[in-house]
C-alpha positions in Angstrom: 0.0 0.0 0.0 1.6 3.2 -0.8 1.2 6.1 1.4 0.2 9.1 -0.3 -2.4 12.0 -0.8 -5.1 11.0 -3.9 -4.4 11.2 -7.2 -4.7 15.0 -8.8 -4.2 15.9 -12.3 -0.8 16.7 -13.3 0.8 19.3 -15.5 -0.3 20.5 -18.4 -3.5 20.8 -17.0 -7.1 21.7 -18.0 -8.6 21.8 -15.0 -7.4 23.0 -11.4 -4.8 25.4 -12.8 -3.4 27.5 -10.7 -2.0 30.7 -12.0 0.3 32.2 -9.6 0.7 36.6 -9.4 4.3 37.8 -9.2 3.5 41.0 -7.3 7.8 41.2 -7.0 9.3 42.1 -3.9 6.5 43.4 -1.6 4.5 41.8 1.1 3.0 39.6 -0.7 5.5 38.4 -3.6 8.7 37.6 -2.8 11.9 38.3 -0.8 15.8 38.6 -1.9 15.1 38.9 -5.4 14.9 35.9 -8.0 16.3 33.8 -5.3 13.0 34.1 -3.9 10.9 32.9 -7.0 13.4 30.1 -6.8 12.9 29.5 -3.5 8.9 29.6 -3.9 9.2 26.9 -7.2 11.0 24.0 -5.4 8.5 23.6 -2.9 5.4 24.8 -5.2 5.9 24.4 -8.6 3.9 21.4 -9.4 1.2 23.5 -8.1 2.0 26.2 -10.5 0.3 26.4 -13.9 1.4 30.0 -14.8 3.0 33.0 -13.5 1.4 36.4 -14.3 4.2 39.2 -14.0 1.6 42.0 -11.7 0.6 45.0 -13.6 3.1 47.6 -14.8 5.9 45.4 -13.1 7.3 45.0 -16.7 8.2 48.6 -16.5 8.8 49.2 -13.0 11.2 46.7 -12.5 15.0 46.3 -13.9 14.8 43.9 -17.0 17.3 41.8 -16.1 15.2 41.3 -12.9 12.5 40.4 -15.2 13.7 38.2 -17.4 15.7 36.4 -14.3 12.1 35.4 -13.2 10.6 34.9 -16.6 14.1 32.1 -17.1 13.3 30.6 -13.7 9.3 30.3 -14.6 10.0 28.8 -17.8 12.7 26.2 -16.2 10.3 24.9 -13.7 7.2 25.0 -16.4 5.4 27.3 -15.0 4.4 29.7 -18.2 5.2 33.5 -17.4 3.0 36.2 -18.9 2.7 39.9 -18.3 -0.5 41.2 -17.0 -3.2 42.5 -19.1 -2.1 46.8 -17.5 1.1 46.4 -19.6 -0.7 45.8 -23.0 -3.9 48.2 -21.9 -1.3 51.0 -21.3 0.5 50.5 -24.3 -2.2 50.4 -26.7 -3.4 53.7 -25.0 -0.5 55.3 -25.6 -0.4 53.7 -28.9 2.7 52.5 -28.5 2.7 48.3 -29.2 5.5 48.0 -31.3 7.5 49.0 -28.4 5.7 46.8 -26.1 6.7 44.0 -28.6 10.1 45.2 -28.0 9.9 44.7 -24.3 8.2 41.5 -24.1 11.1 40.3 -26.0 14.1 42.0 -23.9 13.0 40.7 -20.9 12.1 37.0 -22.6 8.7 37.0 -21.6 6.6 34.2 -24.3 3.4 35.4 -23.5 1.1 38.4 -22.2 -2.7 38.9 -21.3 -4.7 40.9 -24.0 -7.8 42.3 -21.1 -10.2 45.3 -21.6 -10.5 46.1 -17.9 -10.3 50.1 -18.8 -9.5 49.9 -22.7 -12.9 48.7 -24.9 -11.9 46.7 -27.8 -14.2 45.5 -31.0 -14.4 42.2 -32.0 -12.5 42.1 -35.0 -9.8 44.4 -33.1 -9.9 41.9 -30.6 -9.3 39.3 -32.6 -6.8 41.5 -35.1 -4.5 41.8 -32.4 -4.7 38.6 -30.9 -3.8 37.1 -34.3 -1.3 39.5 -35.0 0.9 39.0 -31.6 0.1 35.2 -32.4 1.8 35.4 -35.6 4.7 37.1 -33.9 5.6 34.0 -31.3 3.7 35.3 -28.4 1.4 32.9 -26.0 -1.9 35.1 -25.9 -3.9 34.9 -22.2 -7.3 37.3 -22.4 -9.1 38.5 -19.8 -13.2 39.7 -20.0 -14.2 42.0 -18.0 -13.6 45.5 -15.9 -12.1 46.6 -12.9 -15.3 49.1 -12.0 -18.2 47.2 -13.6 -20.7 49.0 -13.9 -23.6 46.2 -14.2 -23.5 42.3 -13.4 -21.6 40.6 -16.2 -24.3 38.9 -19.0 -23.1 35.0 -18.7 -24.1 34.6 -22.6 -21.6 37.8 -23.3 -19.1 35.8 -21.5 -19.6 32.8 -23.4 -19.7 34.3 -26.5 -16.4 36.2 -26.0 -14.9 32.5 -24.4 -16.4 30.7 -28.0 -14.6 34.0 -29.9 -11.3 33.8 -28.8 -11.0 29.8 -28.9 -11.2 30.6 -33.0 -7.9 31.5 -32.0 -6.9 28.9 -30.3 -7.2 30.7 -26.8 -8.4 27.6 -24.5 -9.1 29.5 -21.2 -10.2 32.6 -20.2 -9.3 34.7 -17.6 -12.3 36.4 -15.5 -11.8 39.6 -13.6 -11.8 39.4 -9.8 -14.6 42.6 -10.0 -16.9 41.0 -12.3 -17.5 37.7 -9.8 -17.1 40.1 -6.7 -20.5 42.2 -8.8 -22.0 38.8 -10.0 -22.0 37.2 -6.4 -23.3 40.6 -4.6 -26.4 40.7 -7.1 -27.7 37.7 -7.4 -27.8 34.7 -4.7 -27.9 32.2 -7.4 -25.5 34.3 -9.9 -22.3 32.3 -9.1 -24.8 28.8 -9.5 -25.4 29.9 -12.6 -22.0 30.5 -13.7 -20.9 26.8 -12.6 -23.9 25.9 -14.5 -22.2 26.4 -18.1 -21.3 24.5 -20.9 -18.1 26.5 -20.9 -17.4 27.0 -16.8 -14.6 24.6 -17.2 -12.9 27.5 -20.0 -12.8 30.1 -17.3 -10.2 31.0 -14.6 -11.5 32.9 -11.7 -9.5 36.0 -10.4 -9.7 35.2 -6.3 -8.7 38.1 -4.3 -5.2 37.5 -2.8 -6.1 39.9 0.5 -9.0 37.6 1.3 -7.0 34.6 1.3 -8.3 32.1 2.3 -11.6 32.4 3.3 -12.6 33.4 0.1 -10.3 31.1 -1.5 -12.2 28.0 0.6 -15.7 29.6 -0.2 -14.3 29.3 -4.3 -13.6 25.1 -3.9 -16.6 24.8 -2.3 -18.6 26.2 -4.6 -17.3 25.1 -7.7 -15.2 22.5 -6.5 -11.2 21.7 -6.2 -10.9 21.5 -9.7 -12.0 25.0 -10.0 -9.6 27.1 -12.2 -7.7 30.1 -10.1 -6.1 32.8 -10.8 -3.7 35.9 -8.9 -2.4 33.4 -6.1 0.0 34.9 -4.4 3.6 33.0 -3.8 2.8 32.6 -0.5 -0.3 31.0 -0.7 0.2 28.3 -3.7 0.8 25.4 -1.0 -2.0 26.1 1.3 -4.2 26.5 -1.6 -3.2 23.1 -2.9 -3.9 22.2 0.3 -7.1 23.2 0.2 -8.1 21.5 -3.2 -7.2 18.0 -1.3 -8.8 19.0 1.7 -6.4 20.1 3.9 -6.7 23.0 6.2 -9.2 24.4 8.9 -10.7 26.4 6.1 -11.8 23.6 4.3 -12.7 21.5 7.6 -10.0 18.9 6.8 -12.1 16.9 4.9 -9.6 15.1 3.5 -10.4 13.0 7.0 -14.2 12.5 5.5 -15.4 8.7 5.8 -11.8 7.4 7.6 -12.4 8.5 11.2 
C-alpha cells in the first residue's frame, strides 16, 4: 500500500490550474530577489500552472530582474505572462511596437490581452490577438472590468470564451470585480456561472487579500478543480492544500469517511 495523498491531475493541465501573481518584492510576492521565486518553485511548482508578472511590473522593474524570473518560470514549467495593464497601457498610448520590443528583452513568451479600462471591438480583438500570435507570443485574455458597472451577461461571457477559442485561446481569464458584482447581485448568480457548458474554460480572479476564506468559499462552490487565478507566492501550497482537503478552512475533509 503506498502512502500518499489521492491522485490530482498533473501538469499540463485543463482543470485546477493555478496561475500564480508575481507582485515582485513586496508583502506579498517575494523576498531577496529571483532567489526568492526560486525558493517559492522547489517547494510549489507542481502546483503552478502559470505565472502572471503584476501589472506595470514589466516597466517598474530592472529587465534583467525580469527576465531572471521569466528564465526561472519557464525552467520549472510554470508559463510566465505579463499582465493585461502592460498591453492596456501600451495600446493607449499607442505605442505596441515598443511593447513587442519589451516583451522580447525581458524574454517573456506570452502576455494577457484584457479590456479592464480599454474597450476593444471584435474584430480588433481578434486583429490583435492574431497578430501577436503570428509574432511567437502565448496570448492569455481577460473579459471583464475593474469598475463594472452592471452584473456581467453570462451569454456575453460565453460568447467572447467561444470567440477567442477561434484562436486557439483555451481558457479565459475572469476579472476578480466581475465575480465580486455577480456574487453581490444575485444569490444564485455564481450557481449559474458553474452551470455552463463552458465553466470549465474560465479562470477565476480570487482576491489575494481575502486569502483564504474566500479562497475555501471558491472550492466549495465550484469544486477543487476550480480554475484560479492571482495566487500569491505565499499562498500556492495552502491553496493546494485546500483543493485535497487540507486546512481548517476547508474543515479537513480530506479526513471525510476514515475517522
Amino acid at each position: 500500500m503506498t502512502f500518499e495523498l489521492p491522485p490530482r491531475e498533473g501538469k499540463p493541465r485543463r482543470r485546477g490550474l493555478t496561475t500564480m501573481i508575481d507582485f515582485g518584492p513586496d508583502e506579498m510576492g517575494w523576498a531577496g530577489g529571483p532567489g526568492g521565486i526560486r525558493n517559492v518553485l522547489d517547494c510549489a511548482a507542481d502546483y503552478i500552472d502559470s505565472a502572471k508578472i503584476y501589472a506595470l511590473n514589466g516597466l517598474l522593474l530592472p529587465r534583467e530582474v525580469v527576465r531572471a524570473a521569466a528564465t526561472l518560470y519557464r525552467d520549472y514549467d510554470c508559463h510566465p505572462f505579463a499582465g493585461g495593464m502592460l498591453f492596456e497601457y501600451a495600446w493607449a498610448k499607442g505605442e505596441l511596437d515598443g511593447f513587442e520590443a519589451l516583451m522580447r528583452a525581458v524574454e517573456l513568451p506570452g502576455f494577457e490581452i484584457s479590456e479592464n479600462y480599454i474597450t476593444l471591438a471584435d474584430d480588433e480583438r481578434r486583429t490583435l490577438i492574431e497578430r501577436f500570435q503570428k509574432a511567437g507570443f502565448e496570448i492569455v485574455y481577460e473579459f471583464g472590468r475593474k469598475a463594472p458597472t452592471e452584473p456581467m451577461k453570462l451569454d456575453e461571457l460565453g460568447a467572447v470564451i467561444h470567440s477567442v477559442a477561434e484562436c486557439g485561446i483555451e481558457h479565459v481569464i475572469v476579472e476578480q470585480s466581475e465575480i465580486d458584482m455577480l456574487a453581490d447581485s444575485s444569490p444564485t448568480g455564481l450557481d449559474e456561472l458553474r452551470r455552463q457548458n463552458w465553466f470549465d474554460r474560465i479562470v477565476i480572479e480570487a482576491d489575494p487579500y481575502r486569502f483564504p476564506k474566500q479562497h475555501a468559499g471558491l472550492i466549495e462552490t465550484f469544486g477543487r478543480d476550480v480554475n484560479l487565478c492571482n495566487i500569491a507566492p505565499g499562498q500556492v501550497l495552502r491553496l493546494e492544500g485546500f483543493r485535497q482537503g487540507i486546512g481548517r478552512a476547508v474543515g479537513y475533509s480530506i479526513m471525510d469517511g476514515l475517522v
